[in-house]
OpenMM code with the backbone's topology and positions (N, CA, C; nanometers):
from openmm import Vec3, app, unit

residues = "UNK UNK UNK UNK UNK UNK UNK UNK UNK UNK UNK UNK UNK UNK UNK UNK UNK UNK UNK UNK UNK UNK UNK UNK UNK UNK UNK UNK UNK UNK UNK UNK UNK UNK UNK UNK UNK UNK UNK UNK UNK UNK UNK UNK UNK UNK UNK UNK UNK UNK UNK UNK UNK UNK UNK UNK UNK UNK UNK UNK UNK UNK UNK UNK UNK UNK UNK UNK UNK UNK UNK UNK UNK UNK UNK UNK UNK UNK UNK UNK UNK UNK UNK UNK UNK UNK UNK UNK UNK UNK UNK UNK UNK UNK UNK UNK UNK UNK UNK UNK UNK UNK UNK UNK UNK UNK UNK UNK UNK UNK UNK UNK UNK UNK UNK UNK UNK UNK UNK UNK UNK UNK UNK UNK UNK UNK UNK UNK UNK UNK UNK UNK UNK UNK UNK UNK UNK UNK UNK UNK UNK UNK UNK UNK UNK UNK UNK UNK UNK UNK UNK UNK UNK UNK UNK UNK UNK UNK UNK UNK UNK UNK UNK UNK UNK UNK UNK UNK UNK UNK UNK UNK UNK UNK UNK".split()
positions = [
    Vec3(0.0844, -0.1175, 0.0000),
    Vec3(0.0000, 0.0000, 0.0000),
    Vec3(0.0894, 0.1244, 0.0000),
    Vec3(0.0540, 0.2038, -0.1039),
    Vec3(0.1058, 0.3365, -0.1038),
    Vec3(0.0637, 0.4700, -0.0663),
    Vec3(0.0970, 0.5297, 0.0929),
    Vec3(0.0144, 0.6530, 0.1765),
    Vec3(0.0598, 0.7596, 0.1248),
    Vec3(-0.0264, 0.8260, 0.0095),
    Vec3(0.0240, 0.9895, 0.0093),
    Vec3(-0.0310, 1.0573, 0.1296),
    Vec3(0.0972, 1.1131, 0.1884),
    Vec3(0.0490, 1.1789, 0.3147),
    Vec3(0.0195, 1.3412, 0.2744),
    Vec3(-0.0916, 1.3884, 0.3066),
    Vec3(-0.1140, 1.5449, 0.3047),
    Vec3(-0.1252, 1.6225, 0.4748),
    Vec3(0.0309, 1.7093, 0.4695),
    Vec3(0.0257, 1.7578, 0.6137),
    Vec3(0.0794, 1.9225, 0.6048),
    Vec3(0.0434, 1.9761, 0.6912),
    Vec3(0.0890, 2.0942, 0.6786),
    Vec3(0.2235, 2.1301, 0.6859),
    Vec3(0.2769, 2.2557, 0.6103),
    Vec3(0.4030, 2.2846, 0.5686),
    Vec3(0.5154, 2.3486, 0.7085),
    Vec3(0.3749, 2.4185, 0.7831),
    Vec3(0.4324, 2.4648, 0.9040),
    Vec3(0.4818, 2.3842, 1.0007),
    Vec3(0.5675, 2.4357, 1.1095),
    Vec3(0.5847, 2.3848, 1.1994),
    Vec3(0.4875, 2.3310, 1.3398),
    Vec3(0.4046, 2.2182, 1.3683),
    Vec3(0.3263, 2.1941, 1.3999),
    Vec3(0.3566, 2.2329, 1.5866),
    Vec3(0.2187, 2.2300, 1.6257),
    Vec3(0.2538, 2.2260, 1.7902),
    Vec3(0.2759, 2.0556, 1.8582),
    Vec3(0.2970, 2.0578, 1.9525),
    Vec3(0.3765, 1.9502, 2.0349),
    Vec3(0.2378, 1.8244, 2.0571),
    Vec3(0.1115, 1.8973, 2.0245),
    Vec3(0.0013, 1.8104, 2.0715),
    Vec3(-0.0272, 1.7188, 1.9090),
    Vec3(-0.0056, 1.7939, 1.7866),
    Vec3(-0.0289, 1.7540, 1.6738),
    Vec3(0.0882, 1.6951, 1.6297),
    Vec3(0.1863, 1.6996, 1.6259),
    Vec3(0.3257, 1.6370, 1.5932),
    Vec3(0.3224, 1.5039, 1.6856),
    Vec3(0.2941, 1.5003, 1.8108),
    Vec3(0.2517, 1.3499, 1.8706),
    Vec3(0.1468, 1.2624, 1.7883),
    Vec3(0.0645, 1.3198, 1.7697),
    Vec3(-0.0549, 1.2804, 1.6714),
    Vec3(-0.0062, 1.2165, 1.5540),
    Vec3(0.0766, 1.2823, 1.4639),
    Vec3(0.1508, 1.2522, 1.3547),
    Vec3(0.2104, 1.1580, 1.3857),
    Vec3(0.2927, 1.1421, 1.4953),
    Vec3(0.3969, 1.0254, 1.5339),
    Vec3(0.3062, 0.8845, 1.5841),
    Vec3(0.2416, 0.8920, 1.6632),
    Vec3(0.0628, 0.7511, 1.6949),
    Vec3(0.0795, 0.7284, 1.5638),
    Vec3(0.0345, 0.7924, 1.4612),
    Vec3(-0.0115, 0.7575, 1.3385),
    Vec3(0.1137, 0.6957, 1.2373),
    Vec3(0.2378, 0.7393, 1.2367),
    Vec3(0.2719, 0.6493, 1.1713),
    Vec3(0.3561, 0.5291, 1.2254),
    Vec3(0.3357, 0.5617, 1.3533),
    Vec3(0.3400, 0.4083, 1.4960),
    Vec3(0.2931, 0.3077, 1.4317),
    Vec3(0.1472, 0.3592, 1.4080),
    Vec3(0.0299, 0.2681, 1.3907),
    Vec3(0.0058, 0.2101, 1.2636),
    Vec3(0.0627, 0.2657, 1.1410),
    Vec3(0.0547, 0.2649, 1.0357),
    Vec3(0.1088, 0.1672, 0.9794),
    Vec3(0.2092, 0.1425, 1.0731),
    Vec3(0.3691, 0.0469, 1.0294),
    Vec3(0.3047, -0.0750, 1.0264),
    Vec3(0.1982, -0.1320, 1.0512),
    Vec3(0.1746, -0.2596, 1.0817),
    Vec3(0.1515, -0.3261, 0.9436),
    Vec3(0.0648, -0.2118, 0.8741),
    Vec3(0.0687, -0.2821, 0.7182),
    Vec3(0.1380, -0.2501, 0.6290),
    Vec3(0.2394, -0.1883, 0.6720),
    Vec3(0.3568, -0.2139, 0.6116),
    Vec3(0.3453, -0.0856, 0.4954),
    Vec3(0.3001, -0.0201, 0.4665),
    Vec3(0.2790, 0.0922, 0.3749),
    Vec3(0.4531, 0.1633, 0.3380),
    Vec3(0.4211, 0.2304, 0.2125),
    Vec3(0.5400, 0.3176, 0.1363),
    Vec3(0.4918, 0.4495, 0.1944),
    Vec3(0.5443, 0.5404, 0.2656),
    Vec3(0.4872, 0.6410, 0.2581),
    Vec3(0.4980, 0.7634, 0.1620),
    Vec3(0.3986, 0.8478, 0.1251),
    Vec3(0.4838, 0.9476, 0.0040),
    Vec3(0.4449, 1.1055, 0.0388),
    Vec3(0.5077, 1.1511, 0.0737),
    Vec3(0.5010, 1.3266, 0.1344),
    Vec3(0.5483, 1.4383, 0.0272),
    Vec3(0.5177, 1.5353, 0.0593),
    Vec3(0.5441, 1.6622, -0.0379),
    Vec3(0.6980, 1.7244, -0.0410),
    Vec3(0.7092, 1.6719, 0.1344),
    Vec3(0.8423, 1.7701, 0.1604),
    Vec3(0.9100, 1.7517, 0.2892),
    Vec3(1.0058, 1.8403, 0.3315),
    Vec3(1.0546, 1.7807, 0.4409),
    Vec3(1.0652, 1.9012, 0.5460),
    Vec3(0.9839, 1.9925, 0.5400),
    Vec3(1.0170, 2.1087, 0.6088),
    Vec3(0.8500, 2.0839, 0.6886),
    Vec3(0.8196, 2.1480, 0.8353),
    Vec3(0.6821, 2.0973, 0.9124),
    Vec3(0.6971, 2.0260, 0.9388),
    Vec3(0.5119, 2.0243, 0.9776),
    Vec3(0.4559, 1.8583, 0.9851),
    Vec3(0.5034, 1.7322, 0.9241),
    Vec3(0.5364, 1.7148, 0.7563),
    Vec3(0.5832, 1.6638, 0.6944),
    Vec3(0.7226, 1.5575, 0.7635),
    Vec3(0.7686, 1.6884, 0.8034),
    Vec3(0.9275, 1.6180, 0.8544),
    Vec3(0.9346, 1.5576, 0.9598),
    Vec3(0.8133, 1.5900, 1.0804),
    Vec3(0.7743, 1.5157, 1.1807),
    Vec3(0.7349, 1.3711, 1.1867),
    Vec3(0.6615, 1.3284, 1.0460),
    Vec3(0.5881, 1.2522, 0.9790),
    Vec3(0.7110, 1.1961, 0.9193),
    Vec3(0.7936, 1.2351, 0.8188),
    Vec3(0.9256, 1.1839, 0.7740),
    Vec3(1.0217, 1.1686, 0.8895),
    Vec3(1.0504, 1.1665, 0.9947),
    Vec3(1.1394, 1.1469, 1.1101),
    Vec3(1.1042, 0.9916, 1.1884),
    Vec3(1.0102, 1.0221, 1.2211),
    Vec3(0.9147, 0.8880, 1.2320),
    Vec3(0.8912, 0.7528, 1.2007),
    Vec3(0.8711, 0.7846, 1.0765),
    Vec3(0.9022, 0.6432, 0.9806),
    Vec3(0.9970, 0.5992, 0.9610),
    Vec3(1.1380, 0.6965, 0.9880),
    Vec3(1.2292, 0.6283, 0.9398),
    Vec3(1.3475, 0.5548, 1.0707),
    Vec3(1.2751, 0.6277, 1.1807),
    Vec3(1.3153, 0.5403, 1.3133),
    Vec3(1.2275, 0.4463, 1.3108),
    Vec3(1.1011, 0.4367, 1.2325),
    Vec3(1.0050, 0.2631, 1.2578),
    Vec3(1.0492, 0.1971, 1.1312),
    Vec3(1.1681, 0.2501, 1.0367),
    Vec3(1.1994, 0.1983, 0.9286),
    Vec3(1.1305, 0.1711, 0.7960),
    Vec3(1.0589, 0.2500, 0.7653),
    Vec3(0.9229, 0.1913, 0.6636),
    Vec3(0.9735, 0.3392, 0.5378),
    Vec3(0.9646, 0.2128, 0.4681),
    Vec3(0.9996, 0.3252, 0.2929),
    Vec3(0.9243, 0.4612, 0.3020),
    Vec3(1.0144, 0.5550, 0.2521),
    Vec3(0.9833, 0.6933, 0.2541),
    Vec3(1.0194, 0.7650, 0.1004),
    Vec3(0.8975, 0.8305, 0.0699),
    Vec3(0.9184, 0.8708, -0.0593),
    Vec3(0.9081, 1.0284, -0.0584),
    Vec3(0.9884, 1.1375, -0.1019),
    Vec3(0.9348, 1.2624, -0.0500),
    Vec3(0.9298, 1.3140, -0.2460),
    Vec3(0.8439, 1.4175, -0.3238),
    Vec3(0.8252, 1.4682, -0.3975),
    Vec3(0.8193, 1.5679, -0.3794),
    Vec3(0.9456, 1.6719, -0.4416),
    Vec3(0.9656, 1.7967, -0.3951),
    Vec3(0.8978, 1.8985, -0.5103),
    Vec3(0.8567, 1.9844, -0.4387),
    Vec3(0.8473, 2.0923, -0.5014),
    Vec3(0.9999, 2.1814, -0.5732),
    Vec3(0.9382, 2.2479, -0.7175),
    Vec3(1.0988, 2.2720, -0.7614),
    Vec3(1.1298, 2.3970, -0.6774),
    Vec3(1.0551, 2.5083, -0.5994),
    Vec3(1.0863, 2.5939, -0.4945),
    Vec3(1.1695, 2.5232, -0.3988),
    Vec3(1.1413, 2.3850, -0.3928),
    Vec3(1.2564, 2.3609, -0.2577),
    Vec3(1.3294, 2.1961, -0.2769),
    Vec3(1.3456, 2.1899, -0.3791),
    Vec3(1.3735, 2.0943, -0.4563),
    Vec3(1.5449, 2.0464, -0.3896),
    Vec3(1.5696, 2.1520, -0.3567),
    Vec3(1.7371, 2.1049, -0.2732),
    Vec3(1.7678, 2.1092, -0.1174),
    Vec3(1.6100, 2.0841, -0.0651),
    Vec3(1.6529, 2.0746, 0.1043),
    Vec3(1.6715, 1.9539, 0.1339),
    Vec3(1.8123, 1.9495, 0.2202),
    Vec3(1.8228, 1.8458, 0.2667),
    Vec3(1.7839, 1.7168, 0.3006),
    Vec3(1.7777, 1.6190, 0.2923),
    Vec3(1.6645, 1.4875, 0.3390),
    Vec3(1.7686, 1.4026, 0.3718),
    Vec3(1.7170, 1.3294, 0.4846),
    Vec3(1.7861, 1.2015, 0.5531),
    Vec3(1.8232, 1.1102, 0.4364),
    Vec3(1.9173, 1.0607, 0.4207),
    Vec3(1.9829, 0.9678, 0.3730),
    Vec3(1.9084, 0.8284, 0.3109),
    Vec3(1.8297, 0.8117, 0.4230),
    Vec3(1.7536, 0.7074, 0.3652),
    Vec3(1.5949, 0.6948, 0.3239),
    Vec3(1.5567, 0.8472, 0.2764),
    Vec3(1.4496, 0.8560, 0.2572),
    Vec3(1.5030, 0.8728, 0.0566),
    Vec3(1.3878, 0.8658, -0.0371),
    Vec3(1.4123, 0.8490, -0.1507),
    Vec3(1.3753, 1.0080, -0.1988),
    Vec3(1.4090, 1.0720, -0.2768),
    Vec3(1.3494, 1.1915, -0.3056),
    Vec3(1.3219, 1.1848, -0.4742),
    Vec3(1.2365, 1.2766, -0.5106),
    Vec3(1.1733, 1.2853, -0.6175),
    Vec3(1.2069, 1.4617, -0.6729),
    Vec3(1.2948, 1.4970, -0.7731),
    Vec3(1.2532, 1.6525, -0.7818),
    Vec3(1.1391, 1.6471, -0.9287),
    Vec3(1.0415, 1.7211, -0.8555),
    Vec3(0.9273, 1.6847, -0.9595),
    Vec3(0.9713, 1.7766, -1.0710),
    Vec3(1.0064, 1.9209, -1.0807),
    Vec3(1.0295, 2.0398, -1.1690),
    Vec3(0.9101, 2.0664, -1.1188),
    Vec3(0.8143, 2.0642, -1.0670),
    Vec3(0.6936, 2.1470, -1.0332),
    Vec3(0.6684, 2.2182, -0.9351),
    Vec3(0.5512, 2.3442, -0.9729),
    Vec3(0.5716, 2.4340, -0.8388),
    Vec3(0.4835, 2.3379, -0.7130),
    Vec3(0.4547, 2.4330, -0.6069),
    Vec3(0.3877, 2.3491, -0.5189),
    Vec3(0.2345, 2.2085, -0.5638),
    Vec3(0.1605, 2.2987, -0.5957),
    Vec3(-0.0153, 2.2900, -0.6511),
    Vec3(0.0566, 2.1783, -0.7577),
    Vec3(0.1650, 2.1780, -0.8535),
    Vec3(0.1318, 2.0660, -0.9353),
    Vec3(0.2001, 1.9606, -0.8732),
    Vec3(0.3374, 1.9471, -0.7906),
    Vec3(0.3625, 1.9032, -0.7117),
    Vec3(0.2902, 1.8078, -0.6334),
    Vec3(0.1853, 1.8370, -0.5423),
    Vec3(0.0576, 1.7674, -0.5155),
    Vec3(-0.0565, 1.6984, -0.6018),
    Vec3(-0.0484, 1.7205, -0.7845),
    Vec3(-0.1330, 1.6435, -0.8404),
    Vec3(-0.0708, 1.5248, -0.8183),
    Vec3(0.0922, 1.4914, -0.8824),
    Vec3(0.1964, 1.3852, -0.8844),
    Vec3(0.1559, 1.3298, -0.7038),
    Vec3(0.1942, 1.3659, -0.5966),
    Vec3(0.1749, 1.3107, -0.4552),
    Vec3(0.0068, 1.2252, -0.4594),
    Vec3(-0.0824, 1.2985, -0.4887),
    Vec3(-0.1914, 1.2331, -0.4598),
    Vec3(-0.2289, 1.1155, -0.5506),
    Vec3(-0.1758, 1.1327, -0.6793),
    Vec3(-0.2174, 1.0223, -0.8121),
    Vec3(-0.1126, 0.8826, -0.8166),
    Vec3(0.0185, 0.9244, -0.6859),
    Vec3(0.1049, 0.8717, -0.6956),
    Vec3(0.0451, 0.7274, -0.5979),
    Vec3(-0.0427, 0.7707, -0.4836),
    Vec3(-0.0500, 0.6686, -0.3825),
    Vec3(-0.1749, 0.6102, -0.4131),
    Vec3(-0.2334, 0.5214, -0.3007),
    Vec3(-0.3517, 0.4332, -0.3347),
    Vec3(-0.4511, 0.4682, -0.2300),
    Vec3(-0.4137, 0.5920, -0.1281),
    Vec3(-0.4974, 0.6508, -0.0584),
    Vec3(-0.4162, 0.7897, -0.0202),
    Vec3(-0.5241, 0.8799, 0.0298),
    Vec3(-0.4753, 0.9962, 0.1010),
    Vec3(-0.4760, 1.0077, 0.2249),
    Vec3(-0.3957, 1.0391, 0.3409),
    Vec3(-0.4524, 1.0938, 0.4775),
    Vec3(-0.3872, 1.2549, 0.4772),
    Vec3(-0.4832, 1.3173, 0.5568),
    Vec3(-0.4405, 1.4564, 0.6310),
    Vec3(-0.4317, 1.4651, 0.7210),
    Vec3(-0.3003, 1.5015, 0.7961),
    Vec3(-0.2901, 1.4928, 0.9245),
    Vec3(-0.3181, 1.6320, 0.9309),
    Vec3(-0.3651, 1.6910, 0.8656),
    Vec3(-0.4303, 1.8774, 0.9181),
    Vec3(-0.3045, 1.9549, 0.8366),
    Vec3(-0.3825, 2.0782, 0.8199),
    Vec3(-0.3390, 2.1419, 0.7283),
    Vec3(-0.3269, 2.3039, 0.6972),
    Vec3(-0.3178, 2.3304, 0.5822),
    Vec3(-0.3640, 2.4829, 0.5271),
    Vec3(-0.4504, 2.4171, 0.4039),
    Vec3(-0.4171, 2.5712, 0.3439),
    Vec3(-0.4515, 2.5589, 0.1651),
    Vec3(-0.3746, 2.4557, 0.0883),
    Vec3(-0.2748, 2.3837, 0.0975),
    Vec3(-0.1924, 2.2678, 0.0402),
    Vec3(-0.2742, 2.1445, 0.0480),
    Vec3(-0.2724, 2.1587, 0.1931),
    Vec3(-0.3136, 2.0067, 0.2535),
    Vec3(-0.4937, 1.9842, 0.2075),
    Vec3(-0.5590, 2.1039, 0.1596),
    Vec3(-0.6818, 2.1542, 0.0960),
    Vec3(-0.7131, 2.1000, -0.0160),
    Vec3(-0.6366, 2.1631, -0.0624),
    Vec3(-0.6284, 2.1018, -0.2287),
    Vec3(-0.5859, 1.9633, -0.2725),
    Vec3(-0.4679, 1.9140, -0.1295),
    Vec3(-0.4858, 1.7339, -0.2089),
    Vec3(-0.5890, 1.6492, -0.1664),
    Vec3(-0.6529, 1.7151, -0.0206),
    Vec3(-0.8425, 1.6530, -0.0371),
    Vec3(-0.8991, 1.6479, -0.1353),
    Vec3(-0.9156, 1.7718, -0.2144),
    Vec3(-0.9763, 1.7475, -0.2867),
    Vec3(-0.9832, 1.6871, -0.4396),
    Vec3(-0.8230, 1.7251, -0.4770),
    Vec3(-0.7540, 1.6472, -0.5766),
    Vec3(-0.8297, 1.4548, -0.5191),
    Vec3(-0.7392, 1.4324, -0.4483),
    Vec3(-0.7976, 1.3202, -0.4360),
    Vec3(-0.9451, 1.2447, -0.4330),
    Vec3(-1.0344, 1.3466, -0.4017),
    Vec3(-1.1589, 1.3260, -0.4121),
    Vec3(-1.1779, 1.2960, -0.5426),
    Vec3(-1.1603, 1.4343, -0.6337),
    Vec3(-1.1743, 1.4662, -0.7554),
    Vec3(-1.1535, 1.2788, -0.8610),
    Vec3(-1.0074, 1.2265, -0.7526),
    Vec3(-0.9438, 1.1766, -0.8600),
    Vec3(-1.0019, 0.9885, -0.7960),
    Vec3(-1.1078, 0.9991, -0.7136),
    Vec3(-1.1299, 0.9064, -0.6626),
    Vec3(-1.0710, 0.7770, -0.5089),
    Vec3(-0.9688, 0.8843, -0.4995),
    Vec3(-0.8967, 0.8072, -0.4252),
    Vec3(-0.9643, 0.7849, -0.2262),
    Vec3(-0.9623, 0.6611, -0.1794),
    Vec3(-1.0067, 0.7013, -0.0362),
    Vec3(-0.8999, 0.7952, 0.0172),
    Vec3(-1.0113, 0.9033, 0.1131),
    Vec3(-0.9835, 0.9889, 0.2041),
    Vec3(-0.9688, 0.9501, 0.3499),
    Vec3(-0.8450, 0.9252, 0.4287),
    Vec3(-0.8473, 0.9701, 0.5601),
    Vec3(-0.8196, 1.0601, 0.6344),
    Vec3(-0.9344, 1.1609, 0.7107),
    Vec3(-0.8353, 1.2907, 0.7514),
    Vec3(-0.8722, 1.2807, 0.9067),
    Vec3(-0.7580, 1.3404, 0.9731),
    Vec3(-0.7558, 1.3582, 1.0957),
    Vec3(-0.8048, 1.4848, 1.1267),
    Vec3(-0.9308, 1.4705, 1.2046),
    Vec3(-0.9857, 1.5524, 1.2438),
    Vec3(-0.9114, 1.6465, 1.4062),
    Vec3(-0.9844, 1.7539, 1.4527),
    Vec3(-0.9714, 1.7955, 1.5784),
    Vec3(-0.8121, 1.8462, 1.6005),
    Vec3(-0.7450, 1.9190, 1.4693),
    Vec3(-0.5806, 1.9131, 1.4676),
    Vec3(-0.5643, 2.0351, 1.4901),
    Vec3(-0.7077, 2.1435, 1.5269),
    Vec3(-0.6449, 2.2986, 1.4954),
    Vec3(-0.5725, 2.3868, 1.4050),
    Vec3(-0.6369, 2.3172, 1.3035),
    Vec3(-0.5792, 2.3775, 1.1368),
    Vec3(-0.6682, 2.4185, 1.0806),
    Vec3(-0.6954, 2.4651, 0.9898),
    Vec3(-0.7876, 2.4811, 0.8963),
    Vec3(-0.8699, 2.3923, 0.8452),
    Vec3(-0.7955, 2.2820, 0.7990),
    Vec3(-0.8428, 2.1092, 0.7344),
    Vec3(-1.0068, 2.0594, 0.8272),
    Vec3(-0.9769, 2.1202, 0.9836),
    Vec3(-1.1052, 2.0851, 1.0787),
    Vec3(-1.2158, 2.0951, 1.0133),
    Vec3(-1.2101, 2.2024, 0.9241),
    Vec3(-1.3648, 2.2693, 0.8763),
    Vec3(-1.3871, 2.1658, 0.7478),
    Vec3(-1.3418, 2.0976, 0.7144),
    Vec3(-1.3878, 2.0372, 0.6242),
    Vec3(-1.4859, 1.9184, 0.6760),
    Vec3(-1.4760, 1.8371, 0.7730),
    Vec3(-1.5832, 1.7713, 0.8397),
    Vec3(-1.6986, 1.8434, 0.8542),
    Vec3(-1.7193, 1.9992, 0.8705),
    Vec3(-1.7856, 2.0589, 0.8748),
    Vec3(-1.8985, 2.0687, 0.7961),
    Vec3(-1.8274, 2.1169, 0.6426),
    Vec3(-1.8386, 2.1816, 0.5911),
    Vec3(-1.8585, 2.0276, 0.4466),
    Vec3(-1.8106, 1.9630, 0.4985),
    Vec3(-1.8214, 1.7933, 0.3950),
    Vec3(-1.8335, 1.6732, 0.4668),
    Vec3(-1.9343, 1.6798, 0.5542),
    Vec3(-1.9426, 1.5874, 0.6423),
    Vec3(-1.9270, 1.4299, 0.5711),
    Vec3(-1.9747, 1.4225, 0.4667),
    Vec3(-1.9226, 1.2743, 0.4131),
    Vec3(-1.8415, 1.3254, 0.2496),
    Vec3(-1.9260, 1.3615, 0.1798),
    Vec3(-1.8981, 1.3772, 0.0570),
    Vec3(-1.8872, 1.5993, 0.0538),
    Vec3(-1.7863, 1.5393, -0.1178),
    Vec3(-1.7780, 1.7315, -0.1136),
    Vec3(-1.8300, 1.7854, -0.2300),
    Vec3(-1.9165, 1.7283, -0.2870),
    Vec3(-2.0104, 1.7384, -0.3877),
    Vec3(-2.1369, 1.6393, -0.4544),
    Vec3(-2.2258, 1.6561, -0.4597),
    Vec3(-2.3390, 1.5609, -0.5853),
    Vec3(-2.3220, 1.4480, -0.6252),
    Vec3(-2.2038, 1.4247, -0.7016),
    Vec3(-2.1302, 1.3278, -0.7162),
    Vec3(-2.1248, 1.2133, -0.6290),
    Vec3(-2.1244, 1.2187, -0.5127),
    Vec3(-2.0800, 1.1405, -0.4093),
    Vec3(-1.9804, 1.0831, -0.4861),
    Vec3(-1.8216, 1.1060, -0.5133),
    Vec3(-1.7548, 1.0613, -0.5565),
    Vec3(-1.6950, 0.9045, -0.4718),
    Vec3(-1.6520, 0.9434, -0.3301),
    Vec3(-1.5918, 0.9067, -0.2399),
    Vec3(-1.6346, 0.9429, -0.0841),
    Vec3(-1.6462, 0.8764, -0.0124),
    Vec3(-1.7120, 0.9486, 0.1283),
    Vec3(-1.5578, 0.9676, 0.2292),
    Vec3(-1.5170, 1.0957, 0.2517),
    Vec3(-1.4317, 1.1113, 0.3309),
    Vec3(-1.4813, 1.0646, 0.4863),
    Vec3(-1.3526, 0.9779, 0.5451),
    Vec3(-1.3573, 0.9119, 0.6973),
    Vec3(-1.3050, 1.0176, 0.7697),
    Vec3(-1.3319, 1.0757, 0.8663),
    Vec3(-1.2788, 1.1742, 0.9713),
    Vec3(-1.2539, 1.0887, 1.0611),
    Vec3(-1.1282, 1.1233, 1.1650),
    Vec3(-1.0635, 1.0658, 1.2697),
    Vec3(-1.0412, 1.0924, 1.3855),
    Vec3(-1.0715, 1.1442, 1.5239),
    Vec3(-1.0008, 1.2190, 1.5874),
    Vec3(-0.8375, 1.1211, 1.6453),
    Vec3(-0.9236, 0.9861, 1.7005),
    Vec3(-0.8219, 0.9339, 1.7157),
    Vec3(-0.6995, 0.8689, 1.6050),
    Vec3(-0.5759, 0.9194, 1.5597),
    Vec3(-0.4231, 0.9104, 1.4863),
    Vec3(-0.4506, 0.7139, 1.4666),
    Vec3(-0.4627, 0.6689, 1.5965),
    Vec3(-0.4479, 0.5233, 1.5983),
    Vec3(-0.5350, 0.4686, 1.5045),
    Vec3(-0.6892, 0.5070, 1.5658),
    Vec3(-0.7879, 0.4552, 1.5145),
    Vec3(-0.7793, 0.4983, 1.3889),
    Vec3(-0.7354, 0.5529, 1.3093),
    Vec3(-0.7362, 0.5570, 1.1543),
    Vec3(-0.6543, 0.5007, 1.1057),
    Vec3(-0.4999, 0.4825, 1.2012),
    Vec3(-0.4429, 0.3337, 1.1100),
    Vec3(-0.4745, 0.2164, 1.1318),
    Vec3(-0.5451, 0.1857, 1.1769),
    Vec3(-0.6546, 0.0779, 1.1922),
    Vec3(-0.7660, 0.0842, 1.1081),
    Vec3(-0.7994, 0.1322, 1.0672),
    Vec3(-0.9125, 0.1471, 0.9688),
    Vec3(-0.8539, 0.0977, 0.8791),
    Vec3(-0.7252, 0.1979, 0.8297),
    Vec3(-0.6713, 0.2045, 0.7189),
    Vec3(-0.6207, 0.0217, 0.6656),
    Vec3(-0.5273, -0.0389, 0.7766),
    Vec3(-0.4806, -0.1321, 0.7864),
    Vec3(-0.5948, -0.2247, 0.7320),
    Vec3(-0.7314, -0.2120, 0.7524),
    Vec3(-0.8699, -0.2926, 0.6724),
    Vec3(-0.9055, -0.3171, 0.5902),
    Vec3(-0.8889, -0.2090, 0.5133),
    Vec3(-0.9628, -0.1416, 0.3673),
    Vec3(-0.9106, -0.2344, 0.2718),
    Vec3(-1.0022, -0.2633, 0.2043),
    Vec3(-0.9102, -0.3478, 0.0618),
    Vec3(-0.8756, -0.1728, -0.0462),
    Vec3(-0.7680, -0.2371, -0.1123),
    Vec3(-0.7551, -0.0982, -0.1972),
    Vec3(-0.8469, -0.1146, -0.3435),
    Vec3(-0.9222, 0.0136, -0.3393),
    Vec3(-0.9569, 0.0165, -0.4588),
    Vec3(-1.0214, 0.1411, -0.4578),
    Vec3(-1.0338, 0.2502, -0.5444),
    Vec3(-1.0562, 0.3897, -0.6038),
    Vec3(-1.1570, 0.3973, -0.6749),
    Vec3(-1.1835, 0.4466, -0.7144),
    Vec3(-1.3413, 0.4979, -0.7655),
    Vec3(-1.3568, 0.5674, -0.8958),
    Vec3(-1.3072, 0.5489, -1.0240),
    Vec3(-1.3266, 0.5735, -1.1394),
    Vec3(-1.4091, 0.6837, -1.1809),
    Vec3(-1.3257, 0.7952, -1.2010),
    Vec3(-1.4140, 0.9401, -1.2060),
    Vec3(-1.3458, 0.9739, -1.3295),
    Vec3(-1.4559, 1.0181, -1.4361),
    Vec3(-1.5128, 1.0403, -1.5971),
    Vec3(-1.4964, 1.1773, -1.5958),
    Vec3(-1.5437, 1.2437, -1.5288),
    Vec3(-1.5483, 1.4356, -1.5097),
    Vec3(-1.4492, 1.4789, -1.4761),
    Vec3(-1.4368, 1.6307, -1.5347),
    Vec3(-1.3314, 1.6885, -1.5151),
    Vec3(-1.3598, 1.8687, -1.5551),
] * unit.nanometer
topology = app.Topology()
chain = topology.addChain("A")
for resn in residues:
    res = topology.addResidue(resn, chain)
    for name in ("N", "CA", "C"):
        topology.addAtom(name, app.Element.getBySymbol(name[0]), res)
């Protein structure tokens, strides 16, 4: 299984960066590739993590930051793309999405992924922006019912979910 992770770019607080870390604790069990945008934030909290629980790490850089540093044993990708296309490649790349909370980045690969059929897991209750989307898309984020996004509060309990799911995506015609 391949996790495009969508997380915010900033530097997270100490209650959400634990959160991030449960989650890819928990994650490790099925053994997943993980694939991130970047290595600066949340991201790197999320990339630090995995690679003390040892589990493949894929990062796809944006060409704005296409030469920051990365641990040794994580794989990097320089896409040539700015951020926004950057994230089409991250989300089309994996076989699901999670958000560990976000901004406008972590926004747009919800919905990319919606768009593009892929299951949604987002972690709810993170004090980001991303919160309002349970809100505001309590299952689905349009007519369509493309895909029904899962909200999480508990990090664990969604890699447990996740660890369930058979993989398979949802074939979307529109555009």
């Amino acid at each position: 299984m391949i996790i495009s992770i969508a997380a915010h770019s900033e530097e997270p607080n100490s209650e959400l960066a634990e959160k991030a870390r449960k989650f890819v604790r928990s994650i490790k069990a099925c053994n997943p590739m993980l694939l991130l945008g970047g290595y600066w934030g949340l991201m790197r909290v999320v990339v630090d993590e995995a690679l003390k629980e040892n589990m493949k790490t894929v990062l796809i850089l944006p060409i704005e930051r296409e030469n920051v540093i990365i641990p040794r044993d994580v794989i990097s990708i320089k896409s040539s793309c700015e951020f926004r296309c950057r994230s089409v490649i991250l989300v089309r790349s994996g076989d699901i999405l999670v958000s560990l909370g976000g901004g406008v980045g972590t926004e747009i690969e919800i919905m990319i992924a919606y768009a593009m059929g892929k299951p949604i897991f987002a972690l709810s209750n993170t004090g980001l922006s991303t919160d309002q989307f349970a809100k505001a898309f309590p299952e689905y984020i349009d007519d369509r019912k493309v895909i029904k996004i899962r909200y999480f509060e508990d990090p664990e309990e969604m890699a447990k979910e996740i660890c369930k799911i058979e993989m398979k995506s949802v074939k979307t015609t529109f555009g």
